[in-house]
C-alpha positions as CSV (number, residue, x, y, z in Angstrom):
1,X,0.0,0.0,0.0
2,X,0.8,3.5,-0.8
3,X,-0.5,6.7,-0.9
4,X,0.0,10.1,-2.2
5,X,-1.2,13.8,-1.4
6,X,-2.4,16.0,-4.9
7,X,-2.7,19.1,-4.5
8,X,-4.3,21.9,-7.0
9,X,-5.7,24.6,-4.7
10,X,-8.1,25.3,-3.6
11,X,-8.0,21.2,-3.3
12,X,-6.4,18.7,-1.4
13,X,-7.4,15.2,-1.9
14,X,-5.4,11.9,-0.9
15,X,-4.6,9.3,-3.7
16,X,-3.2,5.8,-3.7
17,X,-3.0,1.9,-4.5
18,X,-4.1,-0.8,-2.8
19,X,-4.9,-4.6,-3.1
20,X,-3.7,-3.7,-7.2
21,X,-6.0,-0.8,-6.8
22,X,-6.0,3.1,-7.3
23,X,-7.8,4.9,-5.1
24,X,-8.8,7.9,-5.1
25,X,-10.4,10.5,-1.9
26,X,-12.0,13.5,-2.3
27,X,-13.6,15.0,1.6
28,X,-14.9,18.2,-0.7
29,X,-18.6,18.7,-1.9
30,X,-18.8,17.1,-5.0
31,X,-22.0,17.2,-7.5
32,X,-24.4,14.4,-8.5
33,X,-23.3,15.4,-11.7
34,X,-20.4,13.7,-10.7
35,X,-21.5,10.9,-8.8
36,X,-22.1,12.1,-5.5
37,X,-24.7,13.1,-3.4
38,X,-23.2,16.3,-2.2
39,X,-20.9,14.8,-0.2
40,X,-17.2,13.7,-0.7
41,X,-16.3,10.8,-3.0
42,X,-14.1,7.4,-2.4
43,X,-13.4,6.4,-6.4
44,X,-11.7,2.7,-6.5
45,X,-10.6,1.4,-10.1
46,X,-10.6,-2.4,-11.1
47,X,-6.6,-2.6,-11.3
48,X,-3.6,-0.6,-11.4
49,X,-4.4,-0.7,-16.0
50,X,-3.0,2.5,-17.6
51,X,-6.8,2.6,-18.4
52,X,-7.9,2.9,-15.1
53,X,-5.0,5.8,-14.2
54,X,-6.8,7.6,-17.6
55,X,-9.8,7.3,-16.2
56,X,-9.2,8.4,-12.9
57,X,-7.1,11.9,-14.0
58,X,-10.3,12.5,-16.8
59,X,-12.4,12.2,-13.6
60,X,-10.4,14.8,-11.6
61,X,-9.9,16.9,-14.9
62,X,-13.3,17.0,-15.1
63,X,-14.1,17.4,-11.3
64,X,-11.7,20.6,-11.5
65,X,-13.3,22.2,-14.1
66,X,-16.9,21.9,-12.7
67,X,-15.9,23.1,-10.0
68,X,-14.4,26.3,-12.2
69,X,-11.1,25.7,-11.2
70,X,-8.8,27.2,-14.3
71,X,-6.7,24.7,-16.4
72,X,-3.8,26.5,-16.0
73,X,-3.7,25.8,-12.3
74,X,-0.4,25.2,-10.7
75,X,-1.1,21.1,-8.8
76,X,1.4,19.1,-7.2
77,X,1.4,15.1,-6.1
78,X,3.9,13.9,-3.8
79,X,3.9,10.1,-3.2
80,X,4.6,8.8,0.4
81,X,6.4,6.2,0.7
82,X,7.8,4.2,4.0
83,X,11.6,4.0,3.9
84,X,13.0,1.0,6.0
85,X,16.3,0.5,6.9
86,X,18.7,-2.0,9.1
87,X,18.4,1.3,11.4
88,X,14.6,0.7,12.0
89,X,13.6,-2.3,13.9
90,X,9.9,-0.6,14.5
91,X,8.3,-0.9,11.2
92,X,4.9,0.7,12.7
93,X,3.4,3.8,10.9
94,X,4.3,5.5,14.6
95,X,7.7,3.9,14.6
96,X,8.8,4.9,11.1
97,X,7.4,8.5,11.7
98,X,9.1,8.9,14.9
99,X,12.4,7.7,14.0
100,X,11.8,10.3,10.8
101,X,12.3,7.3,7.8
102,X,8.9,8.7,6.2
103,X,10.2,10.5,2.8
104,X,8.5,11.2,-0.3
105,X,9.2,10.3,-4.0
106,X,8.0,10.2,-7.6
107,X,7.4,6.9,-9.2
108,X,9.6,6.7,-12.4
109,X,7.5,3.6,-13.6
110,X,4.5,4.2,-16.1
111,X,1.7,2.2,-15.4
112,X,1.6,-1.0,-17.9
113,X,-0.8,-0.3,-20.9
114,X,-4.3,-2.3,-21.6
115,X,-6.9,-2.5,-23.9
116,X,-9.0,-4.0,-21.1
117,X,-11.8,-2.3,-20.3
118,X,-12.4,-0.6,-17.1
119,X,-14.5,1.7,-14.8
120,X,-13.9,3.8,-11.4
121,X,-16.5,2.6,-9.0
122,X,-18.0,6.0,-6.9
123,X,-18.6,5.6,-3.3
124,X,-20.2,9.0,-1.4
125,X,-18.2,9.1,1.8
126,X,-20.1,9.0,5.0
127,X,-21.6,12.2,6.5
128,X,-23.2,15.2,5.1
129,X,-20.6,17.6,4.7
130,X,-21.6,21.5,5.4
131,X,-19.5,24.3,5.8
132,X,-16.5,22.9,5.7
133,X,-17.6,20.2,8.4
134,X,-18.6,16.6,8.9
């Protein structure tokens, strides 16, 4: 597992992989339009496919511009990434922070192309979200 932080203000929504999954969380208001109820999203693709990772940045492309941000918005992504070590016995998420091995990275790989076809499945996350709270 992994996970990585994207940033493209006034947004900041958490992104990773897991069980050869992207996943993708957005806590802001989003539109029915795009398939929420008003409340924050939890989009999962099928696999890690370079179809899926299309189909995930059309959806945030298209969240942004909904939402009126301007395409030529500065965005940043920083992957976060666990860095062990002989040096650290303690391989907790507490452990690793503590002892400061937590460091970021950008993945040099490009995700392995498919003519599979595949979708992003749209969960609303939990709780009605007003005002900027939960």
């Amino acid at each position: 597992m992994c996970f990585g932080i994207y940033t493209c203000s006034p947004y900041i929504v958490t992104i990773g992989i897991v069980n050869n999954a992207l996943f993708f969380i957005d806590t802001h208001p989003v539109t029915e339009e795009l398939g929420s109820d008003g409340n924050g999203v939890l989009l999962v693709t099928p696999d890690l496919s370079y179809r899926s990772c299309q189909l995930l940045v059309q959806w945030l492309l298209l969240r942004l511009a909904k939402a009126g941000v301007e395409t030529d918005s500065r965005q940043s992504l920083v992957w976060l990434t666990a860095h062990q070590d002989e040096k650290c016995n303690d391989s907790t998420a507490e452990g690793i922070l503590d002892k400061g091995y937590l460091h970021s990275r950008v993945p040099s790989e490009e995700a392995e192309k498919t003519d599979e076809d595949s979708s992003i499945e749209i969960v609303a996350v939990p709780g009605k979200m007003q005002g900027g709270q939960t």
